[in-house]
C-alpha positions in Angstrom: 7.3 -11.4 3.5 7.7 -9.0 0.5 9.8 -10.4 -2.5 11.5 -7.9 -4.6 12.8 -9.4 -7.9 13.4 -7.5 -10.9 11.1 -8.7 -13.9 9.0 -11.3 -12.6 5.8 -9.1 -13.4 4.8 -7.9 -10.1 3.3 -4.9 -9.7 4.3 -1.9 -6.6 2.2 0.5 -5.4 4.2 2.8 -3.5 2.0 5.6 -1.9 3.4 8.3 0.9 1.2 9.7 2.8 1.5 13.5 4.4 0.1 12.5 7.7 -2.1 15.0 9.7 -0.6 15.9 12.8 -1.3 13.5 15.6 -3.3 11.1 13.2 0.0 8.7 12.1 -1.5 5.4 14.8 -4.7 6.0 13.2 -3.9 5.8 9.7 -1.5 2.7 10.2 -4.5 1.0 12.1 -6.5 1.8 8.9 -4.4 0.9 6.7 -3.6 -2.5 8.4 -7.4 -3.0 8.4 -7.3 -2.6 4.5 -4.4 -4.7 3.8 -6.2 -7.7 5.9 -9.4 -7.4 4.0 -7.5 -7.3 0.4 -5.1 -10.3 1.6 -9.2 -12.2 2.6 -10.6 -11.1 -0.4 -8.5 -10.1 -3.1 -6.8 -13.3 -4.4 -4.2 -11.6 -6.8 -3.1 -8.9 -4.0 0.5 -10.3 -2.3 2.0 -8.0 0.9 1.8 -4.8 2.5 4.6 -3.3 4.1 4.1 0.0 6.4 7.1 2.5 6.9 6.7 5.5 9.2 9.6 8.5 9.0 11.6 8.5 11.8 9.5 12.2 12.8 5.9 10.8 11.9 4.8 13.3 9.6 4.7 10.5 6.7 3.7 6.7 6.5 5.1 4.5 3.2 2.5 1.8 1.9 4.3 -0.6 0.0 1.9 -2.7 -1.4 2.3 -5.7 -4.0 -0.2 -7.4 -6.7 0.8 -10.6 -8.8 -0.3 -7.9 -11.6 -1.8 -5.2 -13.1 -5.5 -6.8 -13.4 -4.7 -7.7 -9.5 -4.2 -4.4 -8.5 -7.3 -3.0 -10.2 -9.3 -5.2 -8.4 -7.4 -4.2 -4.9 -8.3 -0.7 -5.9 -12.0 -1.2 -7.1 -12.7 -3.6 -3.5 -10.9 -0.7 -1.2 -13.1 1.7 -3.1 -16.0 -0.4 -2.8 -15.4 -0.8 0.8 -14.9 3.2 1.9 -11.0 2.7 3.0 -10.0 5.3 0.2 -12.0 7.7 1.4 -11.5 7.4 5.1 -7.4 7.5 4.7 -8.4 11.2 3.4 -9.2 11.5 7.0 -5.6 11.2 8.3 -3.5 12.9 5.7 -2.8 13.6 2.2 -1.5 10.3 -0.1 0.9 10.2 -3.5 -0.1 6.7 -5.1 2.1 5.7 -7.6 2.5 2.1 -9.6 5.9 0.9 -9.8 7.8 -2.2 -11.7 10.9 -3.5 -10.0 13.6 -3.4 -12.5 16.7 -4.2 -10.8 17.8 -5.2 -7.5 21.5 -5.3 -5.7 21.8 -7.6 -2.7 24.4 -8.6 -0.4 
């Protein structure tokens, strides 16, 4: 399970993905696929967490490294391994690296 605590040095990628129209199950199985070879190979990568819109025009990856060094390397072995380019397949993705800062819970 993903743990979201503010400061503790983990670093976020959360990318959203403009999904091709009928291509959302395909993506999803992809990315799956990628975030089981990163958790077997990657040893600084920690969770991925899929989120689809309630319409299914566009899937969340929420993706978590123990760093920044961690999630180069989960970048350079997805590259390495083609996943990058075949997402491009399904849709159109906005990366972006995020810190947690703060967090409110019940």
């Amino acid at each position: 399970m993903p743990t979201i605590t503010a400061d503790a040095g983990v670093v976020t990628q959360i990318n959203v993905f403009e999904v091709l129209p009928g291509q959302t199950g395909n993506l999803i199985a992809l990315l799956q696929e990628a975030a089981a070879a990163c958790r077997t190979n990657v040893p600084g990568w920690l969770s991925a967490s899929l989120h689809v819109s309630d319409d299914g025009r566009r899937v969340i990856n929420y993706a978590q490294t123990r760093d920044r060094a961690a999630m180069g390397e989960v970048f350079a072995f997805l590259t390495r391994q083609g996943f990058l380019e075949r997402n491009k397949a399904f849709g159109v993705a906005g990366p972006g690296l995020y810190e947690v800062v703060w967090t409110l819970e019940r």
